[in-house]
C-alpha atoms as an extended CHARMM CRD file, in Angstrom:
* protein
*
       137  EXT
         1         1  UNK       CA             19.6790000000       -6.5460000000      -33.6050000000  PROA      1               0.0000000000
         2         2  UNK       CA             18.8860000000       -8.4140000000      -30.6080000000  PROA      2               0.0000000000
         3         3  UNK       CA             21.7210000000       -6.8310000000      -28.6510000000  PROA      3               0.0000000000
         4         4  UNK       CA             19.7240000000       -3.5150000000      -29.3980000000  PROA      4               0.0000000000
         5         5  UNK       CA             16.6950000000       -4.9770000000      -28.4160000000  PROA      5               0.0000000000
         6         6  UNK       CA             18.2710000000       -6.0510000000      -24.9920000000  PROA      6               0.0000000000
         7         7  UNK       CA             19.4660000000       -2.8250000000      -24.7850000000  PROA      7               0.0000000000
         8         8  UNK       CA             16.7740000000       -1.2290000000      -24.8390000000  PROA      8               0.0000000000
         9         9  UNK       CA             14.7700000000       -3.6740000000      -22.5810000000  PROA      9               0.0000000000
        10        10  UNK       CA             17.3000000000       -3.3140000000      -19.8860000000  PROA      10              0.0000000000
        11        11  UNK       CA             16.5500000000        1.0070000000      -20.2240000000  PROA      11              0.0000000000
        12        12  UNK       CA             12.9700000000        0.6300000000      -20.0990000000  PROA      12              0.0000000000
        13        13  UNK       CA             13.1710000000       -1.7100000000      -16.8160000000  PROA      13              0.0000000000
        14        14  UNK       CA             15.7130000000        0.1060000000      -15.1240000000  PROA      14              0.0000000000
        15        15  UNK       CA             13.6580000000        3.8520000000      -15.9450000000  PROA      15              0.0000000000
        16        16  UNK       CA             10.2540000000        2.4780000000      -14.7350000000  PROA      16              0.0000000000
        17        17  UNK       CA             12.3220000000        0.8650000000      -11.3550000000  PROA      17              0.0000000000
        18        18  UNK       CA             13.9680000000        4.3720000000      -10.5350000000  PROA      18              0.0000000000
        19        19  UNK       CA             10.1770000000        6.2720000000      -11.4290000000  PROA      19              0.0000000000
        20        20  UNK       CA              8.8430000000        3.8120000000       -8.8210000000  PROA      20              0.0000000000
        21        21  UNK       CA             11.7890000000        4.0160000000       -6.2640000000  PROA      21              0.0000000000
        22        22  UNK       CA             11.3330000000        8.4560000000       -6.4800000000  PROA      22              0.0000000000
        23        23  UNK       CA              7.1550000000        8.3340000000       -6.3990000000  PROA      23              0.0000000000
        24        24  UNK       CA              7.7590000000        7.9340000000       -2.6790000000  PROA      24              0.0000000000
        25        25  UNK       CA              9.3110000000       11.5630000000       -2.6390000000  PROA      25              0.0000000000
        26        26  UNK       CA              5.5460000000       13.4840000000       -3.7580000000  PROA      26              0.0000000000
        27        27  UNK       CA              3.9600000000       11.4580000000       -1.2300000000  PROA      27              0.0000000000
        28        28  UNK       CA              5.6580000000       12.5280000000        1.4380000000  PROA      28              0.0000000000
        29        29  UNK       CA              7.4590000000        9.5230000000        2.7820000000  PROA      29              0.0000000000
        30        30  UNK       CA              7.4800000000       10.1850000000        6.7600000000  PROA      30              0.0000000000
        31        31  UNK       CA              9.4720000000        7.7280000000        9.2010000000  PROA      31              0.0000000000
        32        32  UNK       CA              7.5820000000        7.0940000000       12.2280000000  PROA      32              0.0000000000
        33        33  UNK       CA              8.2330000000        9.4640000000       15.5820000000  PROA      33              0.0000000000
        34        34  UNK       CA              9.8560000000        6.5680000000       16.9540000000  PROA      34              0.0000000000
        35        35  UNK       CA             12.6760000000        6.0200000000       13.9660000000  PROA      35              0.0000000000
        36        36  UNK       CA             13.8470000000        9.9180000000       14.5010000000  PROA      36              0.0000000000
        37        37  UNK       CA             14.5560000000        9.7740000000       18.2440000000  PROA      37              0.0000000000
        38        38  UNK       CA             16.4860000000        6.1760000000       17.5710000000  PROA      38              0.0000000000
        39        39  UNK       CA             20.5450000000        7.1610000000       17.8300000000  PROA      39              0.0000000000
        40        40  UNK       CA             22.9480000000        6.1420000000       15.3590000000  PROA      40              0.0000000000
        41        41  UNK       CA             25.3800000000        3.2620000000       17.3660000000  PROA      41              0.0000000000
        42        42  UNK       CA             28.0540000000        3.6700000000       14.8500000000  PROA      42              0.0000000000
        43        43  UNK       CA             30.0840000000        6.5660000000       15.5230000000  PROA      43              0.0000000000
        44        44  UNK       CA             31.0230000000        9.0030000000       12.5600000000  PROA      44              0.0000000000
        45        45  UNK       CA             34.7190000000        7.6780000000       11.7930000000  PROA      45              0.0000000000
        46        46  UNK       CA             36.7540000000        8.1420000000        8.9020000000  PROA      46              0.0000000000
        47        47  UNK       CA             36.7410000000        4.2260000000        8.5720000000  PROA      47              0.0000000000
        48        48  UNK       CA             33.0210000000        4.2190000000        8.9800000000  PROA      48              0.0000000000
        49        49  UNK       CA             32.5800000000        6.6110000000        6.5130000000  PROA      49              0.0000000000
        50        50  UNK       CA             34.4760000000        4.9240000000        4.0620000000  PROA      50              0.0000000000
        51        51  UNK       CA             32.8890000000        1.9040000000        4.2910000000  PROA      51              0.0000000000
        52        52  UNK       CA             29.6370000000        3.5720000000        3.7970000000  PROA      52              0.0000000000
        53        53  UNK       CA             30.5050000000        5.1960000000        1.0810000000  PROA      53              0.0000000000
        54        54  UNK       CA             31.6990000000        2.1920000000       -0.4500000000  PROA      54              0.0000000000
        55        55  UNK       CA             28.1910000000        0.3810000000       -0.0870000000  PROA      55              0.0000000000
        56        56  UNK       CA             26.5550000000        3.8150000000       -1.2680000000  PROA      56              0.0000000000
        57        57  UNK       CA             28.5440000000        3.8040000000       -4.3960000000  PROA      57              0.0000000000
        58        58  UNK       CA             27.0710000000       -0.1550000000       -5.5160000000  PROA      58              0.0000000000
        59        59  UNK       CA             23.6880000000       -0.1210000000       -4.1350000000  PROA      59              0.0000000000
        60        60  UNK       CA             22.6300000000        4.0250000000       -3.7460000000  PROA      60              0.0000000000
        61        61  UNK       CA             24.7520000000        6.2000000000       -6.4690000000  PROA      61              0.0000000000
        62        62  UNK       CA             22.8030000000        4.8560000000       -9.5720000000  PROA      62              0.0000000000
        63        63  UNK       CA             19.8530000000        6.8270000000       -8.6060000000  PROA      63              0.0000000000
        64        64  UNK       CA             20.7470000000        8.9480000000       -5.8650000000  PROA      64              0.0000000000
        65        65  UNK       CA             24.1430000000        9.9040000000       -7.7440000000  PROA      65              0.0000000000
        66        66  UNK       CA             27.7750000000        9.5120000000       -6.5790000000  PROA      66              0.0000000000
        67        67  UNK       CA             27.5890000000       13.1920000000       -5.8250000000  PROA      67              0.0000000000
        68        68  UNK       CA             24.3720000000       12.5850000000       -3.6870000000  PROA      68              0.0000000000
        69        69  UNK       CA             22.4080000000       15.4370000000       -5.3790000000  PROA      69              0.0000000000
        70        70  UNK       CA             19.8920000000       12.6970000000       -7.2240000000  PROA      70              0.0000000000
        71        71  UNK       CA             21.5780000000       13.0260000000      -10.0450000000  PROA      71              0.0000000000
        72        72  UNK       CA             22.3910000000        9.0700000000      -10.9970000000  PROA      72              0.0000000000
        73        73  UNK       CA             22.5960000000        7.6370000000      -14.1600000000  PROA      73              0.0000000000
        74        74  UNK       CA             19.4700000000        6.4420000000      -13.7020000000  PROA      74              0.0000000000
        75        75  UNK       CA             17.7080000000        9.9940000000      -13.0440000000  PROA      75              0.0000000000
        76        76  UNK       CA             17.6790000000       11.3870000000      -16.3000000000  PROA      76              0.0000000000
        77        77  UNK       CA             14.2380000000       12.7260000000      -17.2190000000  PROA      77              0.0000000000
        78        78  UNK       CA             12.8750000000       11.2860000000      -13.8240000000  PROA      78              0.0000000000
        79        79  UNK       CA              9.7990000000       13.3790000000      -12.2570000000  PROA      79              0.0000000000
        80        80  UNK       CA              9.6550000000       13.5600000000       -9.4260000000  PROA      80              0.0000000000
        81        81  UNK       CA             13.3720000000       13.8540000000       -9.2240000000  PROA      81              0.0000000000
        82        82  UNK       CA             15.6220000000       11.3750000000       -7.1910000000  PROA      82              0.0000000000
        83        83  UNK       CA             16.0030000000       12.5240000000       -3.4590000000  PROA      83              0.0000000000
        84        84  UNK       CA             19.2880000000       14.8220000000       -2.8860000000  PROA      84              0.0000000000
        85        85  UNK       CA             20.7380000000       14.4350000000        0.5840000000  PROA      85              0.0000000000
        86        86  UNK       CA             22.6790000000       17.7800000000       -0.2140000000  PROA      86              0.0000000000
        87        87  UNK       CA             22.0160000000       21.2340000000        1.4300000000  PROA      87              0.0000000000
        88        88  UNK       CA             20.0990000000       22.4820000000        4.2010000000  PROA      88              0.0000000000
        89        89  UNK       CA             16.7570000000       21.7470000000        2.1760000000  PROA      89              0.0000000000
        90        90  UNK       CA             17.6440000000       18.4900000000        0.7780000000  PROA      90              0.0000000000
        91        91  UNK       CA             17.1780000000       15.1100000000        2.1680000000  PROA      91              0.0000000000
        92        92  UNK       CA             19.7560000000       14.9120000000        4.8500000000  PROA      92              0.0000000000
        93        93  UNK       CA             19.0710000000       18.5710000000        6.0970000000  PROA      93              0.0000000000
        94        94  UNK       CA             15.5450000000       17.0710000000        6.7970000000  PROA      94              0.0000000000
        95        95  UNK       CA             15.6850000000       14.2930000000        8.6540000000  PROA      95              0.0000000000
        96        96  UNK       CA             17.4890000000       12.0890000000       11.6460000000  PROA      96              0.0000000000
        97        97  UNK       CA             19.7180000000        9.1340000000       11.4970000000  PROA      97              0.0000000000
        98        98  UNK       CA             16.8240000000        7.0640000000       12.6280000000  PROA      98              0.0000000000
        99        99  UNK       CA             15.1180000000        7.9850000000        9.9080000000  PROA      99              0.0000000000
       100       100  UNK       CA             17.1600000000        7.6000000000        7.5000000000  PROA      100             0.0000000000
       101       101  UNK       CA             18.0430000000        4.3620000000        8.6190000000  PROA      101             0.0000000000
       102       102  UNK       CA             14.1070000000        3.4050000000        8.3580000000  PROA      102             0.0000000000
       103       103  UNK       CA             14.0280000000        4.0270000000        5.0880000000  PROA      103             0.0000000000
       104       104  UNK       CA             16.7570000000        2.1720000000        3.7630000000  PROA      104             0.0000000000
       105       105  UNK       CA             15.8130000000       -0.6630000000        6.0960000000  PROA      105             0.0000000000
       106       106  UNK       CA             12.0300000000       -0.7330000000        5.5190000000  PROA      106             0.0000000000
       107       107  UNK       CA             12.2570000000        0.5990000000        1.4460000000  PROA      107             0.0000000000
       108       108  UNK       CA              8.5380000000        1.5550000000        0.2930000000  PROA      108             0.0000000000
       109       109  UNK       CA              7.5430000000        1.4180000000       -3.7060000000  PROA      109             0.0000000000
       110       110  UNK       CA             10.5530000000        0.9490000000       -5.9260000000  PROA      110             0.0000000000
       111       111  UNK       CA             12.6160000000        1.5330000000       -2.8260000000  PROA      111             0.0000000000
       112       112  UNK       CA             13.7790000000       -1.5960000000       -1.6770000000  PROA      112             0.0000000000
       113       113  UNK       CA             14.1250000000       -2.4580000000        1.8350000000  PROA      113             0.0000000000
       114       114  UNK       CA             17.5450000000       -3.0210000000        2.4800000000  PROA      114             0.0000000000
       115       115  UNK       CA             16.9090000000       -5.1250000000        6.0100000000  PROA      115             0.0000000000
       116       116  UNK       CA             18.2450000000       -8.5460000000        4.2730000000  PROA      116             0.0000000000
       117       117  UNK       CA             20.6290000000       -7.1590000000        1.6230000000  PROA      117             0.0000000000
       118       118  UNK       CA             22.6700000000       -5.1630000000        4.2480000000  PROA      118             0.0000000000
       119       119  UNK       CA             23.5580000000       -5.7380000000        7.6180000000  PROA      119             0.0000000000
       120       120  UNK       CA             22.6390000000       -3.2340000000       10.2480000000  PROA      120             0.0000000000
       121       121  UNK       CA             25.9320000000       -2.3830000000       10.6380000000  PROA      121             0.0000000000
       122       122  UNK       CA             25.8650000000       -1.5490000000        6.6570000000  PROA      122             0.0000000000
       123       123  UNK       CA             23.2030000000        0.3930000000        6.5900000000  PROA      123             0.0000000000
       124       124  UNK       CA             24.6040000000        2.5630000000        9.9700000000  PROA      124             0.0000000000
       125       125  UNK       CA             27.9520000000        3.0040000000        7.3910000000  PROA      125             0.0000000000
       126       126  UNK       CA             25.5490000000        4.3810000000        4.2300000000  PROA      126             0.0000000000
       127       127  UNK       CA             23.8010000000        6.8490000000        7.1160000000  PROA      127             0.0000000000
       128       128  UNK       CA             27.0210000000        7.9720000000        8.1990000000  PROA      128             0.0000000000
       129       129  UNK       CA             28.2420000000        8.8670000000        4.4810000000  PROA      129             0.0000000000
       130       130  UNK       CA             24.8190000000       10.3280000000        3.3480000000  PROA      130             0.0000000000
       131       131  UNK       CA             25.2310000000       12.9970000000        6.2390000000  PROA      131             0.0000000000
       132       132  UNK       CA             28.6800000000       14.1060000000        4.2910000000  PROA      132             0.0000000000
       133       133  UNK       CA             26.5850000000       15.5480000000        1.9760000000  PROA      133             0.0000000000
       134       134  UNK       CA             25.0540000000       17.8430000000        4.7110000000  PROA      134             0.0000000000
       135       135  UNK       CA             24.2900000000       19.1760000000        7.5720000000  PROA      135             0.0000000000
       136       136  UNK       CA             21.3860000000       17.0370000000        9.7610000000  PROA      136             0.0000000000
       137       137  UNK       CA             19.5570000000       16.9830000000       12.4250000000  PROA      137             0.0000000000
């Protein structure tokens, strides 16, 4: 019985973080001008890459999904819908390096900012595997 009840305290926290962390998406969550013109310093390696996708897969896949289509675990019967980095109209087809490095740096909502939990040269790695998923500006 009070495993259950854990169980089900531990769903209900983790579904109302992941609503908060995707509310950001129907507001329209816009990195200043200044974040898209800023150049990503760590080049596009196959090292790089792996080490991104690496830190993607403990601290991004849960909601974002290992696939990055925003399909996690944690997006089932989410609205809006996690962000997908996939395709010419998702995510990464939208927007810069910069930018996406604001965002996981500065976090807004249930997005947390990841400027203490990852160094900079972390969160260049995640950048550089989210644009796998696409093409990007």
């Amino acid at each position: 019985m009070r495993h259950r009840f854990f169980g089900w305290a531990l769903f209900l926290s983790l579904t109302a973080l992941v609503t908060l962390v995707f509310a950001h998406e129907m507001t329209g969550w816009i990195a200043p001008v200044e974040a898209r013109k800023v150049k990503n310093p760590i080049k596009a390696t196959q090292p790089s890459i792996q080490k991104g996708k690496e830190i993607y897969g403990k601290k991004c896949a849960l909601c974002h999904g290992i696939k990055g289509d925003g399909n996690g675990p944690a997006s089932v019967g989410l609205n809006p819908k996690p962000t997908s980095f996939k395709g010419p109209h998702g995510h990464g087809g939208q927007i810069s390096d910069g930018e996406h490095f604001w965002k996981i740096t500065t976090g807004r909502g249930g997005m947390p900012s990841f400027a203490k939990d990852l160094t900079e040269e972390e969160r260049w790695y995640v950048v550089n595997y989210i644009n796998t998923f696409s093409k990007h500006p």
